[in-house]
MARDREN-58666 format. One record per atom (N, C-alpha, C): residue number from 0; residue in three letters; x, z, y. Coordinates in steps of 0.05 Angstrom, whole numbers, plus 32768, in hexadecimal, padded with zeros to 4 digits. Example, Ala and Ser with C-alpha at 12.3 -4.5 7.8 and 13.67 -1.06 7.14 Angstrom:
BEGIN
    n  res     u     w     v
    0  ala  8108  809C  7F8E
    0  ala  80F6  809C  7FA6
    0  ala  8108  809C  7FBE
    1  ser  8101  808E  7FD3
    1  ser  8111  808F  7FEB
    1  ser  8102  809D  8001
***
This chain:
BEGIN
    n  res     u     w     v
    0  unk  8F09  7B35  809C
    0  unk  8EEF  7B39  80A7
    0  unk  8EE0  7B1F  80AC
    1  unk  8EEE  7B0C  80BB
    1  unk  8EDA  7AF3  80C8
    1  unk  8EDA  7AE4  80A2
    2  unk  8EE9  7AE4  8095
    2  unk  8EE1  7ADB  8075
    2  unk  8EC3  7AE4  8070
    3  unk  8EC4  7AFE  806D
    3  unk  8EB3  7B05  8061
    3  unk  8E99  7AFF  806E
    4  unk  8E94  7B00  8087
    4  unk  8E7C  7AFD  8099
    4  unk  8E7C  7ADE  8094
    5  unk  8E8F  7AC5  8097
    5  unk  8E87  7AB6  808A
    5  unk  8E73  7AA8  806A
    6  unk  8E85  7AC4  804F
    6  unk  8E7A  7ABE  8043
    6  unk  8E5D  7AC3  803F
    7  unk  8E57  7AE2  8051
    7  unk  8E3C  7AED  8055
    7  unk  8E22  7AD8  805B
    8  unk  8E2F  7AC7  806E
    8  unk  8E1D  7AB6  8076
    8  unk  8E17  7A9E  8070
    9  unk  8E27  7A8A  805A
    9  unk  8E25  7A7A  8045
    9  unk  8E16  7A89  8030
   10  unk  8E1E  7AA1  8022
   10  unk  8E0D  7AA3  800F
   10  unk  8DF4  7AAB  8018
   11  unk  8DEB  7AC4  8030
   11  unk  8DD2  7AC1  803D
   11  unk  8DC2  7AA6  803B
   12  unk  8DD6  7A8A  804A
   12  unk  8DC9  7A79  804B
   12  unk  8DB9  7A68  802A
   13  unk  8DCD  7A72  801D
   13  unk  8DCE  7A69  7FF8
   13  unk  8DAD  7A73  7FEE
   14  unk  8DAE  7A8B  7FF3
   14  unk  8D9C  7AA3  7FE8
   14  unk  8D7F  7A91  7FE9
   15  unk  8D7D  7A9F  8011
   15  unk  8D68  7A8F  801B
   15  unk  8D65  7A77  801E
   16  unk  8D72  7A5E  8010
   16  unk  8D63  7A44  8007
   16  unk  8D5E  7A46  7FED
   17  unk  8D6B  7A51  7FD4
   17  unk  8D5E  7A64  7FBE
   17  unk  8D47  7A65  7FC0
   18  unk  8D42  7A7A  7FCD
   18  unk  8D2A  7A89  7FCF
   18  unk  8D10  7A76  7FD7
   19  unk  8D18  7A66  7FEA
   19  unk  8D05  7A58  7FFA
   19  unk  8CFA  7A3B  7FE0
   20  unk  8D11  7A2E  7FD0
   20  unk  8D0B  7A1E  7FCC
   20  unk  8CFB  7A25  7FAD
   21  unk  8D04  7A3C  7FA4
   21  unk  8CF2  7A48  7F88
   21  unk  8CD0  7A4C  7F98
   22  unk  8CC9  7A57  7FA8
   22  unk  8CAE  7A5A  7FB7
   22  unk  8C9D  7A47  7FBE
   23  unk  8CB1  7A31  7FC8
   23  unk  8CA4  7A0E  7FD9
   23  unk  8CA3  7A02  7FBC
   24  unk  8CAC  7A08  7FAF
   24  unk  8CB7  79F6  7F91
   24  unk  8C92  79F9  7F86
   25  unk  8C86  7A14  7F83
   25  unk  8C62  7A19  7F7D
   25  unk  8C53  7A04  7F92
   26  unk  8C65  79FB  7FA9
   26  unk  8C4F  79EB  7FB5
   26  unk  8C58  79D1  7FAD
   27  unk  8C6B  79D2  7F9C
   27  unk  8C71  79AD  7F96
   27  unk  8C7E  799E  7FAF
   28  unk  8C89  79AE  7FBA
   28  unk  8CA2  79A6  7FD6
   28  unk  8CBA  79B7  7FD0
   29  unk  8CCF  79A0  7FD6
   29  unk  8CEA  79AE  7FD0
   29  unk  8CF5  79B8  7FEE
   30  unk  8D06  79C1  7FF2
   30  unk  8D10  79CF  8007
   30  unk  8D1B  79B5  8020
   31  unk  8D23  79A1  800F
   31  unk  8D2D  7981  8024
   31  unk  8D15  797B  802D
   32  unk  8CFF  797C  8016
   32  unk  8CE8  796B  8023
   32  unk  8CE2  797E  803B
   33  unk  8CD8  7993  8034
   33  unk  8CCD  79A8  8050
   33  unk  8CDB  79AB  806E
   34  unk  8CF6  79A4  8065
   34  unk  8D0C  799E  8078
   34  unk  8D02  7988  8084
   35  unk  8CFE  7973  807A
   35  unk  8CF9  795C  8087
   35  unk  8CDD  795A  8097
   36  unk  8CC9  795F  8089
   36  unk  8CAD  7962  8091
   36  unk  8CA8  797A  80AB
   37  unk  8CBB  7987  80A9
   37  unk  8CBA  7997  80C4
   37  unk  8CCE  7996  80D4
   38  unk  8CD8  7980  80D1
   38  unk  8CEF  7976  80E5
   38  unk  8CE0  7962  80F7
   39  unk  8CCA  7953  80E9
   39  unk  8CB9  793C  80F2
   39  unk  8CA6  7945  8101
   40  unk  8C96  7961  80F3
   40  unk  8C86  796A  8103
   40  unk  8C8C  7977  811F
   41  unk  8CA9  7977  812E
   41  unk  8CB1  797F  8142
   41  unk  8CB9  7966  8150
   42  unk  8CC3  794B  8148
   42  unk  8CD2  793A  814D
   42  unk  8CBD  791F  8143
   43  unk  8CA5  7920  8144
   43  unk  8C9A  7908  813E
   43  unk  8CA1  78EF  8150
   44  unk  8C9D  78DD  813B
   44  unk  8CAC  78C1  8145
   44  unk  8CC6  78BF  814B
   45  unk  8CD2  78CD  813D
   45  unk  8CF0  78CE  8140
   45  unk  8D00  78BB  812D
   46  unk  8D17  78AE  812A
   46  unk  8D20  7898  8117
   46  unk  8D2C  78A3  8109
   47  unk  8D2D  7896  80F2
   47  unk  8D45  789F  80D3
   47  unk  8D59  78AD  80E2
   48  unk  8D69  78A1  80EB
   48  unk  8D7F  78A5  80FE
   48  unk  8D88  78C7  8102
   49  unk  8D6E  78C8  811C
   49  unk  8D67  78DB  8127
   49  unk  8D62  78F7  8117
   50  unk  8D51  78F1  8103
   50  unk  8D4A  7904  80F0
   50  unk  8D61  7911  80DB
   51  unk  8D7B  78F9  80D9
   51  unk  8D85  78FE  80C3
   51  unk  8D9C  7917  80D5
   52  unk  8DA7  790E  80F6
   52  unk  8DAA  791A  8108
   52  unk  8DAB  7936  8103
   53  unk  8D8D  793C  8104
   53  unk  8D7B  7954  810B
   53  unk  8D76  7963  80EB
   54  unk  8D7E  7955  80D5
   54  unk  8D82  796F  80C0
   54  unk  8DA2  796D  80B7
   55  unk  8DB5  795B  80CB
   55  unk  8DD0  795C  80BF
   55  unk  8DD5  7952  80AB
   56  unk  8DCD  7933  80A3
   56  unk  8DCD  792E  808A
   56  unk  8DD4  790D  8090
   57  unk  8DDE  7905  8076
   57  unk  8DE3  78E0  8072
   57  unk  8DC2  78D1  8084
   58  unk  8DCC  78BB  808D
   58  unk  8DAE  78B0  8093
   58  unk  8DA0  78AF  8077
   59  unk  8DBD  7899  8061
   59  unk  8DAE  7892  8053
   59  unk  8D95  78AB  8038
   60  unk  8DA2  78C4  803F
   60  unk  8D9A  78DF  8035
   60  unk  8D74  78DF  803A
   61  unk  8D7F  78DB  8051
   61  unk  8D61  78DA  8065
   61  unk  8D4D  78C3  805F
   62  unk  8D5A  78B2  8059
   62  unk  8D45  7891  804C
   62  unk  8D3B  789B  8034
   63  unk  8D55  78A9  802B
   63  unk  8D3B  78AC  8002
   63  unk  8D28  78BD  8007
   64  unk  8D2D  78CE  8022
   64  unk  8D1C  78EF  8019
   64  unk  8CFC  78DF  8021
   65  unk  8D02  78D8  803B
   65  unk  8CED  78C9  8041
   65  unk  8CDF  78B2  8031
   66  unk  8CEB  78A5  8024
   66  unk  8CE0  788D  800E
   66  unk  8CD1  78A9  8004
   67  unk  8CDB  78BD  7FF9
   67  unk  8CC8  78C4  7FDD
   67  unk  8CAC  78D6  7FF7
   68  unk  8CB6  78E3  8005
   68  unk  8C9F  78EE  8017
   68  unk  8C87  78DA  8023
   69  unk  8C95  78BF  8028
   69  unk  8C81  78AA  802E
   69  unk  8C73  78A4  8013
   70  unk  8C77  789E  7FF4
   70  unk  8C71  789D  7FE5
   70  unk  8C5F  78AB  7FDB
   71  unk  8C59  78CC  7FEA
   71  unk  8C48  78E3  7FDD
   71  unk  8C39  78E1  7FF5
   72  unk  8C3D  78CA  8009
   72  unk  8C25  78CC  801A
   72  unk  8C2A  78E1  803B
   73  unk  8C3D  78EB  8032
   73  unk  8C42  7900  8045
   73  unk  8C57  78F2  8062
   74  unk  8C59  78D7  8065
   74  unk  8C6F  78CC  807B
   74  unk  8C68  78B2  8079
   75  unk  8C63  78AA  808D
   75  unk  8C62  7892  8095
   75  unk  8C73  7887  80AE
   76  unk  8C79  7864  80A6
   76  unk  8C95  7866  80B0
   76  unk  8C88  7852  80C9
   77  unk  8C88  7842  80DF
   77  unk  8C7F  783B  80FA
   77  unk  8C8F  782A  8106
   78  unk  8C85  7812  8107
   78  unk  8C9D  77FD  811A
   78  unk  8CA3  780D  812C
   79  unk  8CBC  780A  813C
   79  unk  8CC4  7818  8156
   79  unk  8CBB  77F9  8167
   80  unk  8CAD  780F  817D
   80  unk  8C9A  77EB  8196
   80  unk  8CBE  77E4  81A5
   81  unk  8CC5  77F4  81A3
   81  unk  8CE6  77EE  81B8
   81  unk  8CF8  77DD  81A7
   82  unk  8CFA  77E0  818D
   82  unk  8D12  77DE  8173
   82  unk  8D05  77C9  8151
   83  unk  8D03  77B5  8157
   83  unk  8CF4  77AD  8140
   83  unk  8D00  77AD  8123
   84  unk  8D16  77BD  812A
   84  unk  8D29  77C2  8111
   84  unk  8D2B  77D9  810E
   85  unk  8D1E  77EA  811B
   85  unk  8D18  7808  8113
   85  unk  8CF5  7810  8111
   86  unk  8CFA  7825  8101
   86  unk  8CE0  7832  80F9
   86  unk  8CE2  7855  8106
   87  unk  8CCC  7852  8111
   87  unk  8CC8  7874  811A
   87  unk  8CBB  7883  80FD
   88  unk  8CBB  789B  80FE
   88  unk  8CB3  78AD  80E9
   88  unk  8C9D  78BB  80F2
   89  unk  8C82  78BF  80E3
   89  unk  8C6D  78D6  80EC
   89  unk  8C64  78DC  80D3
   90  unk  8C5E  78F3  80D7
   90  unk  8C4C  78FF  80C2
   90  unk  8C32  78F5  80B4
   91  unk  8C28  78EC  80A3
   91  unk  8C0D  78E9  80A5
   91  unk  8BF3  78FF  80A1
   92  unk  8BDE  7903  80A6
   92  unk  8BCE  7915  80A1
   92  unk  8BCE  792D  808B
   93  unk  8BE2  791A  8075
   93  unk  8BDB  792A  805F
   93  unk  8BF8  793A  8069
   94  unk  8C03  793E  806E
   94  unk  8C1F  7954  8073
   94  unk  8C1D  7963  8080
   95  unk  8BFD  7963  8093
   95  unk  8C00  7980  80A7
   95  unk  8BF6  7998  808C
   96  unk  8BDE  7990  807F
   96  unk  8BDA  79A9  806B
   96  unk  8BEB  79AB  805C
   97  unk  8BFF  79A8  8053
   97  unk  8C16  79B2  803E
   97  unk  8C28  79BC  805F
   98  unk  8C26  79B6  806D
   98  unk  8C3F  79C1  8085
   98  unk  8C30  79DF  8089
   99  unk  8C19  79E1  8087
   99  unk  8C0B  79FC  808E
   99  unk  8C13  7A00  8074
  100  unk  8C12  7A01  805D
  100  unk  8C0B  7A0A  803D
  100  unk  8C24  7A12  803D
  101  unk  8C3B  7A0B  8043
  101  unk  8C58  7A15  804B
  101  unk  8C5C  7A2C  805F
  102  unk  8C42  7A2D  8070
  102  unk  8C52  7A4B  8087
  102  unk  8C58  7A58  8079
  103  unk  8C40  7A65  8067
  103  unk  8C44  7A7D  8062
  103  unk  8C5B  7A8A  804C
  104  unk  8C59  7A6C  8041
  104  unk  8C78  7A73  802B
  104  unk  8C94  7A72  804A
  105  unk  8C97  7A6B  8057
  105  unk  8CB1  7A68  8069
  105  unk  8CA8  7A86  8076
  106  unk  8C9D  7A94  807B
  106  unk  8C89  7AAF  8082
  106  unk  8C97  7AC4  8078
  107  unk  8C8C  7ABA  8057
  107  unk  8C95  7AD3  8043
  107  unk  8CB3  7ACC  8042
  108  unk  8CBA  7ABA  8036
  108  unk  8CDE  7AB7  8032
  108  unk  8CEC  7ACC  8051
  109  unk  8CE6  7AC4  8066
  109  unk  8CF0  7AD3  807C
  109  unk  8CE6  7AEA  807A
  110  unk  8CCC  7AF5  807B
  110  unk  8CC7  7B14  806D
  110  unk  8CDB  7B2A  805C
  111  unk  8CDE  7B11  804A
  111  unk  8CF2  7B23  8032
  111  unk  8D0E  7B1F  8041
  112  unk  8D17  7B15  804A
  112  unk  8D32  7B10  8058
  112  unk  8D3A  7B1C  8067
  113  unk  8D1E  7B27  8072
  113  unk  8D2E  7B3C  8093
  113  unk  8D15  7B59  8087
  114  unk  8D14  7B61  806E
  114  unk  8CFD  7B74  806A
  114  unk  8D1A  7B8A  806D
  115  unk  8D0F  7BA1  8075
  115  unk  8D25  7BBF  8084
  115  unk  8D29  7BBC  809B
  116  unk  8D30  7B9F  80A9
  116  unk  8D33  7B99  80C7
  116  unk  8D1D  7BAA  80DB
  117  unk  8D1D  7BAF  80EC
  117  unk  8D10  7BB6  8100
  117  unk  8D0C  7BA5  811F
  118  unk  8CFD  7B9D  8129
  118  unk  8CF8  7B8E  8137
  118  unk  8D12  7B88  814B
  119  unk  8D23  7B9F  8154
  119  unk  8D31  7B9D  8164
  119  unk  8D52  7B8B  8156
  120  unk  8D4E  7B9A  8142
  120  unk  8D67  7B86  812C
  120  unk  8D5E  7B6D  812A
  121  unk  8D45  7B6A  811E
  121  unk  8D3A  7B4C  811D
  121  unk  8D47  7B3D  8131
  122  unk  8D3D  7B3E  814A
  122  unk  8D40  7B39  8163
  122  unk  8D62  7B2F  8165
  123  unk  8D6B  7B43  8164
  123  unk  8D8F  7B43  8168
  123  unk  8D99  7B32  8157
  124  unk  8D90  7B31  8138
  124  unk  8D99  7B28  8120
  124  unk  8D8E  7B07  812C
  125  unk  8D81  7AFB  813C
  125  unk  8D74  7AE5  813F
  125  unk  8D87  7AD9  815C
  126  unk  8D95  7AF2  816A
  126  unk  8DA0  7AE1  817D
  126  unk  8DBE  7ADF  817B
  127  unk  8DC4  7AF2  8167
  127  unk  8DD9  7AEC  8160
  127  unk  8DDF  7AD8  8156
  128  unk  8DD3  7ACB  8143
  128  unk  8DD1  7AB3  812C
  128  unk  8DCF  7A9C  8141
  129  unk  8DC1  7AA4  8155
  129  unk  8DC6  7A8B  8164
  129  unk  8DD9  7A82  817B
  130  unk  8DE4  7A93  817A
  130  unk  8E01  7A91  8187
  130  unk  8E13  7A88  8175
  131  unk  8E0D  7A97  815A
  131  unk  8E23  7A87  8143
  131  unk  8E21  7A6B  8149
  132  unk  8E07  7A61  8140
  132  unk  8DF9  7A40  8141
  132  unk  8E04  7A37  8159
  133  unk  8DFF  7A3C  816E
  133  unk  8E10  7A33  8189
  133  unk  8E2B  7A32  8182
  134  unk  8E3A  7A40  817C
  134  unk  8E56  7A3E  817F
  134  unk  8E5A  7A29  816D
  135  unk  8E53  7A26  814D
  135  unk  8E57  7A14  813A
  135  unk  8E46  79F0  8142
  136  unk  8E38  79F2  814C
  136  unk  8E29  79DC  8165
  136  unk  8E2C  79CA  8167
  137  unk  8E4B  79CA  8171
  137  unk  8E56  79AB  816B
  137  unk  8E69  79A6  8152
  138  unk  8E69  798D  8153
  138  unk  8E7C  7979  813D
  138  unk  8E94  7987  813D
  139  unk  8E9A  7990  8121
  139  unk  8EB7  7993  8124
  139  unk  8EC5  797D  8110
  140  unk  8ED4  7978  811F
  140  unk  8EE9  795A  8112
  140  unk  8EF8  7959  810B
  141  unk  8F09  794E  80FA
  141  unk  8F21  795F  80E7
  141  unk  8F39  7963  80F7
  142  unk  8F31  794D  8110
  142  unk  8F4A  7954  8125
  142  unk  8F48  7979  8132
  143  unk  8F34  7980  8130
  143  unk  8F2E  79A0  813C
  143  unk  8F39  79A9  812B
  144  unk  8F40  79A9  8109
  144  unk  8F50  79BB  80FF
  144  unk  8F68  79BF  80FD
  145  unk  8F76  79DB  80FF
  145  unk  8F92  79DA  8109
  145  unk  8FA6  79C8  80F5
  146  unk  8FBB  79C8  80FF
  146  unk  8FD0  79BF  80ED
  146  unk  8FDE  79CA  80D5
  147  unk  8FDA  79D0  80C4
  147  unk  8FEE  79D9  80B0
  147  unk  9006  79E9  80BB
  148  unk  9015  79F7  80B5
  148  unk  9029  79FD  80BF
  148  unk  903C  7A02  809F
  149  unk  905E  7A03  80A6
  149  unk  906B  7A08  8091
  149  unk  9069  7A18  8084
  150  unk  905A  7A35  808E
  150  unk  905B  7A4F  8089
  150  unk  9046  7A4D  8078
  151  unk  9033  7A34  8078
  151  unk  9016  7A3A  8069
  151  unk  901D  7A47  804A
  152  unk  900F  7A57  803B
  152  unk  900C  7A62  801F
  152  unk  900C  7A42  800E
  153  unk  8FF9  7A33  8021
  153  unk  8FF0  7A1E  8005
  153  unk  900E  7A05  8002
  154  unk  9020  79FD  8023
  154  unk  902D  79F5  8020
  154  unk  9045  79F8  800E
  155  unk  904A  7A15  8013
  155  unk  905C  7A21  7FFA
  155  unk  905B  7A23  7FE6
  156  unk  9040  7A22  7FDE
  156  unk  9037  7A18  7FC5
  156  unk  9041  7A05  7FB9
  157  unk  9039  79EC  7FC1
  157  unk  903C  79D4  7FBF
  157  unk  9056  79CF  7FC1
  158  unk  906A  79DD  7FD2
  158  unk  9083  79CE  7FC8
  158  unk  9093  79D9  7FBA
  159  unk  9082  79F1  7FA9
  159  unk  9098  7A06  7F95
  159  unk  9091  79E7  7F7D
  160  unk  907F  79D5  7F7A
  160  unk  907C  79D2  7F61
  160  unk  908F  79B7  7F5A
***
């Protein structure tokens, strides 16, 4: 059972970035960039750092996305007045109308995702998920995963050969 509800929810997750990034793809934004651009628009003046943090990713992940988003005009990068070796991140003017030009595609993708739902499932289906997110929340470190044991399938494997 907990397999399967795992795999439910990776491929859910598979589907709907699919889905999202074939739709954003007509507005000439890929699914990282939109990620990022409305990560900023909640978190302005936030550092590489911080941002790379806040989508779970390499910093240095976070330097290219932004090189090419600063490049199309859409990010501009800001001495930090505290840190003269850091740069804060903001949006520039031209990223709020493509951030609107995006609702309605992030609108419809969730439309089609929860279409049969009924308000009260919606609802449930939304707090549930976030109790998943809570529980998964923190770092897990390879020290959190159990130990092997002799009995493992894969160990026995390995020493039939």
């Amino acid at each position: 059972m907990s397999d399967s509800i795992a795999l439910l929810l990776t491929d859910s997750a598979r589907l709907l970035r699919r889905r999202f990034d074939a739709r954003a793809r007509r507005l000439g934004v890929s699914r990282a960039q939109w990620q990022v651009l409305f990560a900023l628009s909640r978190n302005e003046g936030i550092n590489q750092a911080g941002l790379a943090d806040a989508l779970d990713v390499e910093t240095i992940t976070v330097g290219r996305m932004v090189d090419r988003l600063a490049e199309a005009g859409l990010v501009e990068r800001r001495a930090d007045p505290a840190d003269r070796r850091a740069w804060r991140l903001h949006l520039t003017s031209a990223a709020h109308p493509l951030l609107a030009d995006l609702r309605p595609v992030v609108d419809g993708v969730v439309a089609e995702t929860l279409a049969g739902f009924d308000a009260a499932e919606t609802e449930m289906l939304s707090a549930l998920l976030a109790r998943v997110r809570s529980n998964l929340a923190g770092r897990c470190d390879i020290g959190d995963a159990p130990e092997p044991t002799e009995t493992s399938p894969r160990l026995r494997a390995a020493g039939d050969r």
